[in-house]
N, C-alpha and C positions, 0 to 999 in steps of 0.2 A: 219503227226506227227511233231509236233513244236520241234526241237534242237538248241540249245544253245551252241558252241563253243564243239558239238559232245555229251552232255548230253539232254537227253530227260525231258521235262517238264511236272513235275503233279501239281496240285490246289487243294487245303484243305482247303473247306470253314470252319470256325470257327464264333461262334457267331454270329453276323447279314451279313449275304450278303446282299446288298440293295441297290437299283440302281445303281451307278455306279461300286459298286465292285464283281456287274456282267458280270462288262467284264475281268476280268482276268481268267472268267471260259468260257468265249466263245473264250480266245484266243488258248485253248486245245481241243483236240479233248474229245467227253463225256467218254469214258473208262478213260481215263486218270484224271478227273473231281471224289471226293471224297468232304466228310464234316463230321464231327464231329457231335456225338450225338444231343449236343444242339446247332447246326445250326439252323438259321433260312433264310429263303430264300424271299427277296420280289421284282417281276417285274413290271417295270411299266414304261411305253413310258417317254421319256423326253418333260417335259410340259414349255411352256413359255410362258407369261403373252405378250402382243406386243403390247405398247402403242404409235402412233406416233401423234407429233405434228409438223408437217410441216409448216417451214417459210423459209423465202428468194425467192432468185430469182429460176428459175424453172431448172437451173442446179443443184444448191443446196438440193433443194427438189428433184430433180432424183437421187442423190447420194445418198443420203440419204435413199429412198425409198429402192434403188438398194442392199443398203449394208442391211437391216431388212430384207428382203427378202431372200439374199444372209447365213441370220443366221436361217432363218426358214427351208430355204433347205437342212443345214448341219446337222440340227436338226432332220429335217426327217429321212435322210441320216443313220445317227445315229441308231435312232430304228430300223432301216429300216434291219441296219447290226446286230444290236442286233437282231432280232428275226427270221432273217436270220438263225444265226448259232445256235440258242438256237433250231431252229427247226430243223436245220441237223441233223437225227441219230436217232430224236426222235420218239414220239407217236403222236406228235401235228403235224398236219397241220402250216403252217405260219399263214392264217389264224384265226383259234384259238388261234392261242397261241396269236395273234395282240389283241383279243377282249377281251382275261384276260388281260394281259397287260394295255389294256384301262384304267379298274379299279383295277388296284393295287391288282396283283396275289400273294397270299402268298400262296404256295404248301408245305405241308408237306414232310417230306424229306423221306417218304415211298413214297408219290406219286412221287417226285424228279427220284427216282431209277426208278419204277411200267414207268411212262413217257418215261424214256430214255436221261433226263436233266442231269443227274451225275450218274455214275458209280459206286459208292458205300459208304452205310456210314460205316464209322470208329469208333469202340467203344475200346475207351482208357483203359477201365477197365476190359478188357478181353484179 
């Protein structure tokens, strides 16, 4: 359970959750994880385009190689902890859940609950 100066942390997705403001919901545990009627939910791995043109001397271009590679890792990294914790608790495998991710998962926030991705939705008008 995530605390904060002895208050416990919950997350209320509203309107679009969508790459990155899916990680303020895997930084709680999923009972704690809630959204709003008209949430909408979309995952998807962090993608980057890697164009190198290498000049200079061959330190130059080691550094350089070293540092695009160094962003690629952290990149992995990244998904790697997103779907990590998106699959703690859940119905998904890491696996699956990496290969909806691939292409740009957009879950109904009945299947959200049905999953084990968010704890419950919230309807304001009730």
């Amino acid at each position: 359970m995530r605390q904060v100066a002895g208050y416990d942390i919950y997350v209320v997705g509203m309107g679009a959750v969508i790459s990155a403001a899916i990680y303020p919901f895997i930084a709680v545990p999923r009972e704690k994880r809630f959204a709003l009627r008209d949430t909408r939910f979309g995952i998807h791995l962090s993608q980057a385009q890697l164009n190198i043109a290498v000049f200079g001397n061959a330190q130059v271009r080691a550094d350089l190689l070293r540092e695009r590679l160094n962003e690629a890792e952290a990149s992995l990294r990244s998904n790697e902890l997103m779907i990590e914790q998106l699959a703690e608790g859940s119905l998904f495998s890491k696996q699956e859940l990496w290969e909806r991710a691939l292409h740009y998962y957009e879950p109904t926030l009945e299947e959200m609950v049905e999953k084990g991705l968010i704890g419950e939705i919230v309807d304001l008008n009730t």
